[in-house]
C-alpha positions as a printed NumPy array, in Angstrom:
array([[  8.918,  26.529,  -4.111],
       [  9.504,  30.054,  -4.771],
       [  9.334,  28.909,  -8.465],
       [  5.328,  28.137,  -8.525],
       [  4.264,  31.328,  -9.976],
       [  6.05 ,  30.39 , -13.143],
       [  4.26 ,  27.481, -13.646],
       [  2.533,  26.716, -16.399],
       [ -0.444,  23.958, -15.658],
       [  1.471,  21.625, -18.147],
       [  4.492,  21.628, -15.59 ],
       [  2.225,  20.596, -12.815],
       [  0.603,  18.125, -14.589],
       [  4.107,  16.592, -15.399],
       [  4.836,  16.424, -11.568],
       [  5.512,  19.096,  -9.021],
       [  6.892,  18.255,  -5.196],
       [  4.993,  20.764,  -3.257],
       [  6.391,  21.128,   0.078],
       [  3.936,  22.261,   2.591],
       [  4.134,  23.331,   6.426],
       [  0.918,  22.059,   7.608],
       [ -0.647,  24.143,  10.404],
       [ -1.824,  22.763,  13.427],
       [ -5.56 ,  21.815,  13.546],
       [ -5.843,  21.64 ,   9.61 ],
       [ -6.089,  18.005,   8.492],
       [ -3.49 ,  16.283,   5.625],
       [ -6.522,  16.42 ,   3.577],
       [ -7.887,  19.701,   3.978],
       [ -4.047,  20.895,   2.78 ],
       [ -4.187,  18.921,  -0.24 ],
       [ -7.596,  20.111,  -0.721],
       [ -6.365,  24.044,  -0.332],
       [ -4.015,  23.384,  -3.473],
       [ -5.967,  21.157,  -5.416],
       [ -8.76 ,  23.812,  -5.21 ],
       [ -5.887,  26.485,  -6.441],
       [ -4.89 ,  24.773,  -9.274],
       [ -8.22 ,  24.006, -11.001],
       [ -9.076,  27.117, -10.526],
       [ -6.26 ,  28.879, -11.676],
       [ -6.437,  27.053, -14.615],
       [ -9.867,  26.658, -14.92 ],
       [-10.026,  22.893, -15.056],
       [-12.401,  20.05 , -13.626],
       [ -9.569,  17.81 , -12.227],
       [ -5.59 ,  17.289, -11.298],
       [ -3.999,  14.047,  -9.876],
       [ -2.77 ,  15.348,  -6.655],
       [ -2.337,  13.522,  -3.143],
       [ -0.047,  13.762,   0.075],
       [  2.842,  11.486,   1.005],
       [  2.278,  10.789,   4.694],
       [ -0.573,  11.761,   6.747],
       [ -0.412,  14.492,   9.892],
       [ -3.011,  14.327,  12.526],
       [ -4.636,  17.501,  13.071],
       [ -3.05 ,  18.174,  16.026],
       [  0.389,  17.924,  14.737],
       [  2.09 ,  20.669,  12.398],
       [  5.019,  20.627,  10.46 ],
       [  6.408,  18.98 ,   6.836],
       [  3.567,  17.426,   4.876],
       [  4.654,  16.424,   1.47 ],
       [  2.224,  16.588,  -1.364],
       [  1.973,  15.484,  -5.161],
       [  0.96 ,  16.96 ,  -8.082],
       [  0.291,  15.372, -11.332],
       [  3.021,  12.227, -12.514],
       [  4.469,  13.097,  -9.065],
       [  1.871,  11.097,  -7.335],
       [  3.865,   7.907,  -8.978],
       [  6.393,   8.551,  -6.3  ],
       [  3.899,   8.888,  -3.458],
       [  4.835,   4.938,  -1.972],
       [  8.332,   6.049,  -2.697],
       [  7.977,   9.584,  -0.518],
       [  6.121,   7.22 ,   2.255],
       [  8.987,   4.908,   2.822],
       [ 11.328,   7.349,   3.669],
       [ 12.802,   8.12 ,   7.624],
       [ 10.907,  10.934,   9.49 ],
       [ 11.693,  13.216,  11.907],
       [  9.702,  14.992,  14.385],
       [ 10.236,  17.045,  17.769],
       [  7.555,  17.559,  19.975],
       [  6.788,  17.484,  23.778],
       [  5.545,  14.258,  26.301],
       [  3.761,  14.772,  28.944],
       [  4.356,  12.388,  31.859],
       [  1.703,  12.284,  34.514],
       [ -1.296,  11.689,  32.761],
       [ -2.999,   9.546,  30.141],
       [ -5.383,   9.648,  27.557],
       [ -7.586,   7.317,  25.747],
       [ -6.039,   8.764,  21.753],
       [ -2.666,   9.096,  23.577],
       [ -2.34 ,  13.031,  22.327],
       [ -5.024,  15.87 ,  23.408],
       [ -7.878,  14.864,  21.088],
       [ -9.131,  13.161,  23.904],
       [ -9.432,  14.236,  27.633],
       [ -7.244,  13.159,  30.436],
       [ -8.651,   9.647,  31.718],
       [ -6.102,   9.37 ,  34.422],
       [ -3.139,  10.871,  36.544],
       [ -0.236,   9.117,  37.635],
       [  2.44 ,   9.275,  40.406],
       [  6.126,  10.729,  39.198],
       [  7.533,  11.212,  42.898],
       [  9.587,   8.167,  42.228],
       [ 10.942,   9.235,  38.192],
       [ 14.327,  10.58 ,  37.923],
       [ 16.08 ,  12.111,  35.404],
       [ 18.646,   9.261,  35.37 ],
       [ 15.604,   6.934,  35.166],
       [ 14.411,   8.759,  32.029],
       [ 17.364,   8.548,  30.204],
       [ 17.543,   4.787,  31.078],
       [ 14.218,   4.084,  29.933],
       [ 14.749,   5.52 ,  26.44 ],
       [ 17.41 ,   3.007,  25.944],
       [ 14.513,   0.786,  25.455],
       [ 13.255,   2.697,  22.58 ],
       [ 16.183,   2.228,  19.987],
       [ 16.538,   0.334,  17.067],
       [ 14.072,  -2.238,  15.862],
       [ 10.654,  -2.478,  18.412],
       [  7.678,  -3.638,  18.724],
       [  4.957,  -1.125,  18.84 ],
       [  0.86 ,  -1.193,  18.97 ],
       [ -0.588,   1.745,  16.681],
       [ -3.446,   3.817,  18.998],
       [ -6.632,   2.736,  18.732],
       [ -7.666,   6.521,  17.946],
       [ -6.336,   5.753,  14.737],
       [ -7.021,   5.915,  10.837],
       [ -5.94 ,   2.121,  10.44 ],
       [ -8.426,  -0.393,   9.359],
       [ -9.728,  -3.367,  11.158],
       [-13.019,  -5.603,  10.105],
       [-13.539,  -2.822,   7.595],
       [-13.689,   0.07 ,   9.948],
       [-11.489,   2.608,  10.725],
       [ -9.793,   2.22 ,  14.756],
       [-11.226,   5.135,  15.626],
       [-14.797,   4.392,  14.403],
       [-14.4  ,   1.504,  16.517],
       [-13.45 ,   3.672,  19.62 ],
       [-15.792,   5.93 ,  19.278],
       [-18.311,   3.039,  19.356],
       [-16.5  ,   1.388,  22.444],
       [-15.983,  -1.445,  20.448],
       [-12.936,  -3.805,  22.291],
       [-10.836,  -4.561,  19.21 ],
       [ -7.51 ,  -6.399,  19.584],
       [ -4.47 ,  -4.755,  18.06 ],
       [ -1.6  ,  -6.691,  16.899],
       [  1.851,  -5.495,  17.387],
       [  4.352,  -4.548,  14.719],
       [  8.046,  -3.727,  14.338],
       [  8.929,  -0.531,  13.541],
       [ 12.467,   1.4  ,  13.916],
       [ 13.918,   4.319,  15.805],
       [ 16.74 ,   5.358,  14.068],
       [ 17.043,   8.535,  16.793],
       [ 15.881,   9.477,  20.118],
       [ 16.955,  12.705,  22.19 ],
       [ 15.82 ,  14.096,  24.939],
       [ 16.18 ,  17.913,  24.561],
       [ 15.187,  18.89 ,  28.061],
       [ 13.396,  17.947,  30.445],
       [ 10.624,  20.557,  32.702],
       [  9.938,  19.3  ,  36.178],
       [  6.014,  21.104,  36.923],
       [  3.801,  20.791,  40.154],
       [  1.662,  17.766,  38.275],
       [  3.82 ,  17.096,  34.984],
       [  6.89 ,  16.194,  34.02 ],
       [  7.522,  17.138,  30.057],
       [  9.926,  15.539,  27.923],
       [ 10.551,  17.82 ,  24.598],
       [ 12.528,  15.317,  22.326],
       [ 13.645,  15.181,  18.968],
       [ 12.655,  11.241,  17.18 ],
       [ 13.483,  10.482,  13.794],
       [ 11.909,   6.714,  12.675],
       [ 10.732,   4.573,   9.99 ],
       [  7.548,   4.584,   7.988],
       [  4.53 ,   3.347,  10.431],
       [  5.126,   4.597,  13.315],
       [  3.442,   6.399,  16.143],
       [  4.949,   9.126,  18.039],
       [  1.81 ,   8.957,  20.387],
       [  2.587,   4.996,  20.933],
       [  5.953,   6.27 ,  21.795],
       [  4.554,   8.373,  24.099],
       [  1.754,   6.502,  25.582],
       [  4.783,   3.441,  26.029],
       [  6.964,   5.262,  27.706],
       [  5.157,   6.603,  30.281],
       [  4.003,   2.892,  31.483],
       [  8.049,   2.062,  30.958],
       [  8.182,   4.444,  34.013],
       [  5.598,   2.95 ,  35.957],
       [  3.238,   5.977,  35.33 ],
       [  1.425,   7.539,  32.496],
       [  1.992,   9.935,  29.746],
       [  0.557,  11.23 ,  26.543],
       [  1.684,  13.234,  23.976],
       [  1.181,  17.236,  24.222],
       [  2.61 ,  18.621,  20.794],
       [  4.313,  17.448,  18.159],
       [  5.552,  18.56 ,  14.766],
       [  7.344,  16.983,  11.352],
       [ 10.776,  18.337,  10.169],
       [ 11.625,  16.259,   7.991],
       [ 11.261,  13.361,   5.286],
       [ 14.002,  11.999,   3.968],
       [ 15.917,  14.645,   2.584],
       [ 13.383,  17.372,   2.361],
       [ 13.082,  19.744,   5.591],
       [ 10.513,  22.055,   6.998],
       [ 12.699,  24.742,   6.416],
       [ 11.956,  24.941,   3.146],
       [  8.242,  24.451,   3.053],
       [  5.426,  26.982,   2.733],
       [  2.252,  27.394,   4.296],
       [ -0.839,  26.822,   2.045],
       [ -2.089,  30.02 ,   2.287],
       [  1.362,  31.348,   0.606],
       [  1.066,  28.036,  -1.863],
       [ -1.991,  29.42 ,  -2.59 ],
       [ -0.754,  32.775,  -3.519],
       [  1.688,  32.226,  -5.53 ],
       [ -0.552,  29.796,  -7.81 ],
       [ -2.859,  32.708,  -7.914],
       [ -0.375,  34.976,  -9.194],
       [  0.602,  32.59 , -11.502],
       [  1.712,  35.022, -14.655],
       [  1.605,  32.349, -17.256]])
């Protein structure tokens, strides 16, 4: 990354990996958008093939991966790959998107929810499971996005599909007045939904939860730690000296 400055717009448009720490509350597309802006201007052209290899809800930050130029041949390829996330669930309370796009709906009794109980229910999310994506989601169904059809109140039937955990810790636990909060580390397979993790496992405890924060470390091989924000991404294109 620290190389982009050095670019020339023929090495771009051969493929570059950009590797981007996407803040919270910007979209996957506004971040794509941020760079693809960059480049044309920089270079003063109309268009470059660029796209991102995974999408991050809004609310989540973290490792977004994005394509520029022959690159975006390997954007399947990038998708396919394990990801890893930490990030906090709340148990206590629901909500209709399962994360805090959407207000509390309901509270829920934890009295009876021990730690021990905890780390027995996770056992239950290992391996190969079945899980139900959100219905605040960006998958389509009778050509409408889910969440079109939630925000309509539209009942629409969601079919179950496998997915894999490959990892599950529990990194501590926080006992509060109303909550308790799980912060956990999850690394999993292509398709699946953190907040389905979260929203599962708080009815696995005979209560509620939803998921409070979350964030992307990894794909694959490639870590947050070496990503940059898109304001610096967008720096060092401008002071491109090519």
């Amino acid at each position: 990354m620290e190389q982009i400055s050095n670019y020339t717009l023929e090495r771009f448009q051969e493929g570059f990996l950009f590797l981007v720490d996407k803040p919270l509350n910007w979209s996957s597309f506004q971040a794509v958008n941020a760079i693809k802006w960059s480049v044309k201007k920089k270079f003063n052209i109309k268009k470059i093939k660029i796209g991102h290899a995974g999408t991050l809800d809004p609310l989540a930050s973290g490792l977004l991966l994005i394509c520029c130029g022959k690159m975006t041949k390997q954007i399947a390829d990038f998708q396919g790959q394990a990801k890893t996330y930490t990030g906090t669930i709340r148990i206590g309370a629901s909500t209709p998107s399962y994360d805090l796009e959407t207000p509390i709906d309901q509270y829920y009794e934890i009295k009876h929810i021990t730690e021990e109980l905890i780390f027995q229910t996770k056992k239950q999310f290992a391996g190969i499971i079945n899980q139900r994506p959100p219905l605040f989601s960006a998958l389509k169904k009778e050509g409408k996005r889910l969440y079109e059809h939630a925000r309509a109140g539209n009942q629409i039937a969601i079919p179950e599909r496998k997915i894999e955990i490959h990892q599950f810790d529990i990194e501590s636990i926080q006992n509060k007045e109303r909550y308790i909060d799980l912060n956990f580390k999850i690394k999993c397979s292509k398709g699946t939904y953190i907040r389905s993790i979260a929203h599962d496992f708080g009815k696995a405890l005979d209560s509620g939860a939803h998921l409070s924060g979350l964030r992307r470390t990894a794909i694959g091989t490639y870590g947050v730690d070496k990503a940059l924000s898109p304001e610096k991404i967008k720096n060092l294109i401008a002071s491109n000296r090519t």
